[in-house]
C-alpha positions in Angstrom: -6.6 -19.5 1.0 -9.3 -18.8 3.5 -12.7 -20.1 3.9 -14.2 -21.1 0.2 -17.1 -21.6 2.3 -19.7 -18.8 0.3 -17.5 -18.5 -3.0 -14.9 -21.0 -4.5 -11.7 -18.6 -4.3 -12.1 -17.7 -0.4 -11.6 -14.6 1.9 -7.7 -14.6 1.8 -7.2 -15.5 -2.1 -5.4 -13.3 -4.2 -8.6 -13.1 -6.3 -10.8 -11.5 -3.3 -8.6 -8.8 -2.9 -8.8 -8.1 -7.0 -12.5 -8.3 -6.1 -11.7 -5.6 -3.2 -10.1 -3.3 -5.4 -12.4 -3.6 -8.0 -15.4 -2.8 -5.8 -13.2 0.3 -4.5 -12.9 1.2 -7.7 -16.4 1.3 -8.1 -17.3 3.3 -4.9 -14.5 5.9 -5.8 -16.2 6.5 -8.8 -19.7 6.7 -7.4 -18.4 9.6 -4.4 -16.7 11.6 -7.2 -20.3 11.4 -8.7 -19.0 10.4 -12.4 -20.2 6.7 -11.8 -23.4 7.4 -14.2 -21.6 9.3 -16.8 -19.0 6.5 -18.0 -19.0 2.7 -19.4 -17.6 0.1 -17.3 -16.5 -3.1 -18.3 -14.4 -5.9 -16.9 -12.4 -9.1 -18.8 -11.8 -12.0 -16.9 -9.3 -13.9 -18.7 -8.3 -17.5 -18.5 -8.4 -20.1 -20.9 -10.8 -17.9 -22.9 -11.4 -14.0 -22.1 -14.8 -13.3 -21.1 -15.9 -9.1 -21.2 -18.8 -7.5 -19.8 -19.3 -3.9 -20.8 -22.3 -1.5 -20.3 -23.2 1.8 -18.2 -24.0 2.4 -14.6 -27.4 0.5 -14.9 -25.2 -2.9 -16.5 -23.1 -3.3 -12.8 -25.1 -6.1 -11.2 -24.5 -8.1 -14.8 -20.7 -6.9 -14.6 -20.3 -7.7 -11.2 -21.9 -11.6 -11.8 -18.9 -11.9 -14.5 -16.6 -11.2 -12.2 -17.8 -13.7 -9.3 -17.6 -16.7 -12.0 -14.1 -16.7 -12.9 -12.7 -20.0 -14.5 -9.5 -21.6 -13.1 -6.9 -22.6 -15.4 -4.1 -21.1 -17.8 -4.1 -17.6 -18.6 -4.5 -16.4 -22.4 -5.6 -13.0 -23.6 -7.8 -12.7 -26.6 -6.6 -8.9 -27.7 -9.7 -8.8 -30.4 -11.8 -9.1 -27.9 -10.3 -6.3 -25.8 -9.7 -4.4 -28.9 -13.4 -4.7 -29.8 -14.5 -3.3 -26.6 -12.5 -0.3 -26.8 -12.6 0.6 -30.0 -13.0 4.4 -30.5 -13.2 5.2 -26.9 -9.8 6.4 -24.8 -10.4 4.1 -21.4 -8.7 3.2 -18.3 -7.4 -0.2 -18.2 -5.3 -2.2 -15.5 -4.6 -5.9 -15.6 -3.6 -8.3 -12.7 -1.3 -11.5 -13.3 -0.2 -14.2 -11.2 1.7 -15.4 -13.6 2.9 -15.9 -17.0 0.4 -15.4 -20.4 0.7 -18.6 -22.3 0.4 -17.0 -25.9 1.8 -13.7 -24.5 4.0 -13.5 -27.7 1.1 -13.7 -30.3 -0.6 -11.2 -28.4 1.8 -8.2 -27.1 1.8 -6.3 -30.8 -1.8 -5.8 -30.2 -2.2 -5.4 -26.6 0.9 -2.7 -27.3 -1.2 -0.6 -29.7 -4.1 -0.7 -27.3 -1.8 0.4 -24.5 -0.6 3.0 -26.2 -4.1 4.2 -26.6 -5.8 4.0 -23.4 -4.2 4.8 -20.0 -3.3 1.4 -18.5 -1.6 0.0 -15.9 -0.4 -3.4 -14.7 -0.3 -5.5 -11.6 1.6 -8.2 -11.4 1.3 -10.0 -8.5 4.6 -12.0 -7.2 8.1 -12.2 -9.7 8.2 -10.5 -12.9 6.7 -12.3 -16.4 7.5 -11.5 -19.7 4.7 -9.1 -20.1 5.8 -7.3 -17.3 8.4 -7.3 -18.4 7.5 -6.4 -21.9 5.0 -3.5 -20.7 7.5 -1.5 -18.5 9.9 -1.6 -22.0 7.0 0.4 -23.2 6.5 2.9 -20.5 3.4 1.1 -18.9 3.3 1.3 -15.3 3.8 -1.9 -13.4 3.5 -2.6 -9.8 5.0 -5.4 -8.3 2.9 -6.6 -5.0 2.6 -9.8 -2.7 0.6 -9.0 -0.5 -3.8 -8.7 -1.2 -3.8 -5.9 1.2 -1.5 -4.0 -1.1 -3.0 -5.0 -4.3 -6.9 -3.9 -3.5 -5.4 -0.3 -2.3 -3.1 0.2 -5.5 -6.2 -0.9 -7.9 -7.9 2.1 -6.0 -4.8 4.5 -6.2 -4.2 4.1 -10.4 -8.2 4.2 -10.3 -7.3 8.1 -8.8 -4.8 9.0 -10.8 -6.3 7.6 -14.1 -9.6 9.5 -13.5 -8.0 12.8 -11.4 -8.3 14.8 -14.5 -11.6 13.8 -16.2 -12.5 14.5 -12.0 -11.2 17.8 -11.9 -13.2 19.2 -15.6 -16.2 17.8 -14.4 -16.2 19.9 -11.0 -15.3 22.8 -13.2 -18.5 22.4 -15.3 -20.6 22.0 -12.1 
């Protein structure tokens, strides 16, 4: 998967073009100058999930979480995601590789905060169960293969998510 020379995933892993799009997300946000005005936060999930959350001045400490991820199975803790976003409407997009090993003990709760929050999925490669499960829902889910392709459509639902909050604050201004 590329040279793993600097960092363990290398240049060409599906992983460094997650950490593409995230970083694109990041720089859209900071041109449309609402960077400052909203939390971020990222979960890294794997045999435990991990969340960093804070404002504009927390992105180094956010950005660490993200270049420490932990190989292994995939499992998604939905308390701590629902603990995080409790009383706030948020953005959220996922990326799989593959399937959720305790998917089904999960999806009820990961469902109610879907239906909060605007979120979207990527699933990279064949369908899983929770895509599957999430497009039965109406959550968007975009199938890619490529890294090229994933890092541009983590930018794009990054747009669309935020085009409206984007077009109220220009109003104000």
């Amino acid at each position: 998967n590329g040279s793993a020379n600097f960092i363990s995933f290398g240049d060409n892993s599906k992983y460094h073009f997650a950490l593409l799009g995230y970083y694109g997300i990041e720089n859209f946000l900071q041109k449309q100058g609402i960077s400052p005005y909203i939390e971020h936060g990222v979960s890294v999930f794997s045999n435990t999930t991990r969340l960093k959350k804070g404002n504009y001045n927390d992105l180094v400490s956010i950005r660490k979480l993200l270049l420490n991820p932990e190989w292994g199975s995939t499992n998604i803790d939905a308390k701590v995601l629902k603990q995080a976003l409790e009383g706030k409407e948020s953005f959220m997009v996922s990326i799989s590789d593959g399937e959720i090993g305790n998917w089904n003990s999960e999806k009820a709760e990961i469902k109610k905060l879907a239906e909060q929050n605007y979120y979207a999925h990527i699933q990279l490669g064949s369908e899983t169960s929770m895509s599957q499960d999430l497009k039965s829902w109406g959550i968007p889910v975009s199938y890619v293969n490529s890294g090229r392709d994933l890092s541009k459509l983590m930018v794009d639902i990054a747009k669309k998510a935020y085009h409206p909050f984007i077009q109220e604050v220009r109003q104000i201004i």
